[in-house]
C-alpha positions as CSV (number, residue, x, y, z in Angstrom):
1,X,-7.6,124.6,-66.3
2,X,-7.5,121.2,-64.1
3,X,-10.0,119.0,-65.3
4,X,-13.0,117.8,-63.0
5,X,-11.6,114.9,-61.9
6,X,-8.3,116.7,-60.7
7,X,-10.8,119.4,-58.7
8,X,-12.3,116.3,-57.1
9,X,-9.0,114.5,-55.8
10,X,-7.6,117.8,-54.9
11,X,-11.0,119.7,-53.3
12,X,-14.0,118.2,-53.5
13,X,-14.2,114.2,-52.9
14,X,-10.6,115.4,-50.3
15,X,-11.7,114.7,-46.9
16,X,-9.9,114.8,-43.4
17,X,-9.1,111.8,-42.0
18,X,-8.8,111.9,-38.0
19,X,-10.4,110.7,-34.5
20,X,-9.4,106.8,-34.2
21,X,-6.8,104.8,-35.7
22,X,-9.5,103.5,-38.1
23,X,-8.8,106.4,-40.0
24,X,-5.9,104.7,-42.0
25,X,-5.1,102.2,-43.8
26,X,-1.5,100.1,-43.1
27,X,-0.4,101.1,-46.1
28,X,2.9,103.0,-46.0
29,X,4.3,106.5,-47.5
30,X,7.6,106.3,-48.6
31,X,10.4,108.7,-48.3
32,X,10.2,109.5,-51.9
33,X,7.1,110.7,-52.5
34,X,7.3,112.6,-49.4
35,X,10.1,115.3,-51.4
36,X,7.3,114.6,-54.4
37,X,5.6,116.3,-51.8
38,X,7.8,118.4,-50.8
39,X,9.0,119.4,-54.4
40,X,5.7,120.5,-55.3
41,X,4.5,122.0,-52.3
42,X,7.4,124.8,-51.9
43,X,6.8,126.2,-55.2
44,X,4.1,127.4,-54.1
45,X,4.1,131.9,-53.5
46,X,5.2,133.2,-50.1
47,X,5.8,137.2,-49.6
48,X,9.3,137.8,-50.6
49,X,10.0,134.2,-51.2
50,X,10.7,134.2,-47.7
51,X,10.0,130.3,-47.1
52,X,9.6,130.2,-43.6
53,X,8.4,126.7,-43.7
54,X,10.8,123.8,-42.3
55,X,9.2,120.3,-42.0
56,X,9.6,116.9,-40.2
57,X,8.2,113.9,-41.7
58,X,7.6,111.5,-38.5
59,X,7.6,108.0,-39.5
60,X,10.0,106.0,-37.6
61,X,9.0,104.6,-34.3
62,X,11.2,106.2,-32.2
63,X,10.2,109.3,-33.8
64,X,6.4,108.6,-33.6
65,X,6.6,107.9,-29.8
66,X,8.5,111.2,-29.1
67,X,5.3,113.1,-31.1
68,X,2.8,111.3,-29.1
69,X,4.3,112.6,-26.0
70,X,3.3,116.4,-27.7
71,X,-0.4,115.5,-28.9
72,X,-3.4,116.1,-27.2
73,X,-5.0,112.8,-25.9
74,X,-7.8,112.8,-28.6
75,X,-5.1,113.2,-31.4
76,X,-2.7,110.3,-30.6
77,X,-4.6,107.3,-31.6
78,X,-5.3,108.3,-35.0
79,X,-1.4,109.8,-35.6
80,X,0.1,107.0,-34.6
81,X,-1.7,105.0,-36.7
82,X,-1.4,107.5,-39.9
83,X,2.0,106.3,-41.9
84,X,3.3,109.7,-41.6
85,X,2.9,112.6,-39.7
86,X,4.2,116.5,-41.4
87,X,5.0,118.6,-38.2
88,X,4.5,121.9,-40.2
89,X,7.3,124.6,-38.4
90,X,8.3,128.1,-38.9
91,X,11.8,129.3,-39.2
92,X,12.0,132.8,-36.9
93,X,15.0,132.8,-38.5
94,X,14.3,132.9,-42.1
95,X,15.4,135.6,-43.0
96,X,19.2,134.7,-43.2
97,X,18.2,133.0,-46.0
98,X,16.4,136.4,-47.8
99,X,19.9,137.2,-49.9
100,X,19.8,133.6,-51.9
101,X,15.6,133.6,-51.5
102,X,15.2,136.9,-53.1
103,X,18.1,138.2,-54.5
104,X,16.7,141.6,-56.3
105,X,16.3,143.2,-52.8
106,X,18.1,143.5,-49.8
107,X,15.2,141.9,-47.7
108,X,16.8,140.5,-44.8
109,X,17.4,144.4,-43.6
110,X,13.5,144.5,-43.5
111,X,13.6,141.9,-40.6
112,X,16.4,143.1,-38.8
113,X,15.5,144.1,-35.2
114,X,11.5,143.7,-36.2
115,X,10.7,141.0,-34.2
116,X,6.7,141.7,-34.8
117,X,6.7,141.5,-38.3
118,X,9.5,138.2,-38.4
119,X,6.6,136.7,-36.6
120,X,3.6,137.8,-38.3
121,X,5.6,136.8,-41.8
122,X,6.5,133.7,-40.9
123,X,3.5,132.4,-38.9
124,X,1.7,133.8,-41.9
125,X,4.0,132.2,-45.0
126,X,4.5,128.7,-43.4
127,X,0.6,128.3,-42.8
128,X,0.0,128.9,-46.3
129,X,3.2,126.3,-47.1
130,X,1.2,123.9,-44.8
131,X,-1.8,124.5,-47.0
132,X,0.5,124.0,-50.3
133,X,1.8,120.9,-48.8
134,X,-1.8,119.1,-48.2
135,X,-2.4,120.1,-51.9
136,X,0.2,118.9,-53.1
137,X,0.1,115.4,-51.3
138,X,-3.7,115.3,-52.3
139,X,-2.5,115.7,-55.8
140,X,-0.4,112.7,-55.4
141,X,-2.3,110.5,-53.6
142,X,-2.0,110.6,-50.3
143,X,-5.3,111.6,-48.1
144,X,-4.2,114.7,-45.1
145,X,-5.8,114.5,-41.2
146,X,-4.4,118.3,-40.2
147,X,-4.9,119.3,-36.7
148,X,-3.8,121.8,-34.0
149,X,-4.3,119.5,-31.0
150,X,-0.5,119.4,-29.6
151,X,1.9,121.2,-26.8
152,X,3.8,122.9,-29.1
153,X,6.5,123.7,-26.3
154,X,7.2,119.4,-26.1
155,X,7.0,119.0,-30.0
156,X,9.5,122.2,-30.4
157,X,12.0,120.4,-27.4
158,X,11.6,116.7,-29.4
159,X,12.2,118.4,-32.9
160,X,13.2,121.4,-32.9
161,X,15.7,121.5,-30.5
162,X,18.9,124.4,-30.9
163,X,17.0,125.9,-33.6
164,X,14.9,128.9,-34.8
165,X,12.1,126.4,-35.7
166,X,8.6,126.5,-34.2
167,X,5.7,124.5,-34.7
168,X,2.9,125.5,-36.3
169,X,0.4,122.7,-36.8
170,X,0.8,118.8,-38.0
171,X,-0.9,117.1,-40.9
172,X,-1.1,113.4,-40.7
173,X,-0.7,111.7,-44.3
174,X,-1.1,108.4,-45.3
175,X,-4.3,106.4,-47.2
176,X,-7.5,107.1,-45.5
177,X,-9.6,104.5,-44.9
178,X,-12.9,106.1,-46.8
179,X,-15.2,104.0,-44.1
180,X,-14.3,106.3,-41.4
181,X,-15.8,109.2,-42.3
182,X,-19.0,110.9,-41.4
183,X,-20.8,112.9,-44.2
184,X,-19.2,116.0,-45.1
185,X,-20.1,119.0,-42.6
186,X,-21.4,122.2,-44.6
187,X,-19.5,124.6,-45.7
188,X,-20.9,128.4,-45.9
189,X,-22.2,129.9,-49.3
190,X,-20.5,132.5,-51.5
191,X,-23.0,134.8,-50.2
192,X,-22.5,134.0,-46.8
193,X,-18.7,134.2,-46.9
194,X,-17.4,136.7,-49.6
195,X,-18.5,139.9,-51.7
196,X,-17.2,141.8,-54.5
197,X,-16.6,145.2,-53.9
């Protein structure tokens, strides 16, 4: 079991950082603790080990001024600001990759001509691997701003061009600035959110 100070990096002192570029500090995220990242976050379960998740660390210039041209007006101060930005996709075609994935089944056949379900699983898997990803870059260090605020048709045509990819959502990561924040908002109760049946 993680100890309390682990739960509070990962959970319960982890905030959002977003809304102005006062959000993060200069500091900068380098490319290798990005695959930490990365190395950590895809171990994380998906149905079938399908791993629909493909992602784009924007932090070059050129690269940063092609996203803003995708984000919605309130979201572009504080990206552009953020050292990094993960553009969370999913691969529609994830599924070639079933036979090496999950070897013990022959689970690309499920897919085949099932264009519902290639959606639902891989909307559904590369949301969770976005989820794995902010947990796994908490764990390291880095603070997460995640956000749906973005024409997903631009940020497909910018990086995702001639491929199977779509966006999903976009977490900026970098070193929040702990000054921005507001108090946390509340979050519903046990009883308010779950049961045991």
């Amino acid at each position: 079991m993680l100890d309390d100070s682990a739960l509070d990096l990962i959970f319960r002192n982890a905030r959002t950082f977003r809304g102005s570029s006062k959000a993060w500090q200069s500091r900068p995220v380098e490319p290798a603790l990005l695959q930490q990242v990365w190395d950590l976050a895809k171990l994380g379960p998906t149905s079938a080990n399908c791993s629909p998740a493909r992602i784009v660390f924007v932090v070059t210039p050129a690269a940063k001024a092609d996203l803003a041209e995708g984000l919605d007006p309130g979201n572009v101060e504080a990206s552009m600001a953020a050292p990094a930005t993960a553009i969370i996709g999913m691969d529609m075609a994830f599924a070639e990759y079933l036979p090496k994935l999950f070897p013990q089944a022959d689970a690309r056949s499920w897919f085949e001509g099932n264009a519902a379900l290639t959606q639902a699983t891989a909307f559904r898997n590369a949301s969770l691997q976005g989820a794995y990803l902010m947990i796994a870059a908490r764990a390291l260090g880095l603070d997460c701003g995640p956000m749906s605020g973005f024409d997903a048709a631009k940020i497909d045509a910018a990086f995702f061009a001639g491929t199977a990819v779509r966006s999903n959502f976009l977490v900026n990561l970098g070193y929040g600035e702990p000054t921005s924040l507001h108090p946390r908002n509340p979050r519903l109760s046990f009883a308010e959110a779950c049961r045991v049946a």
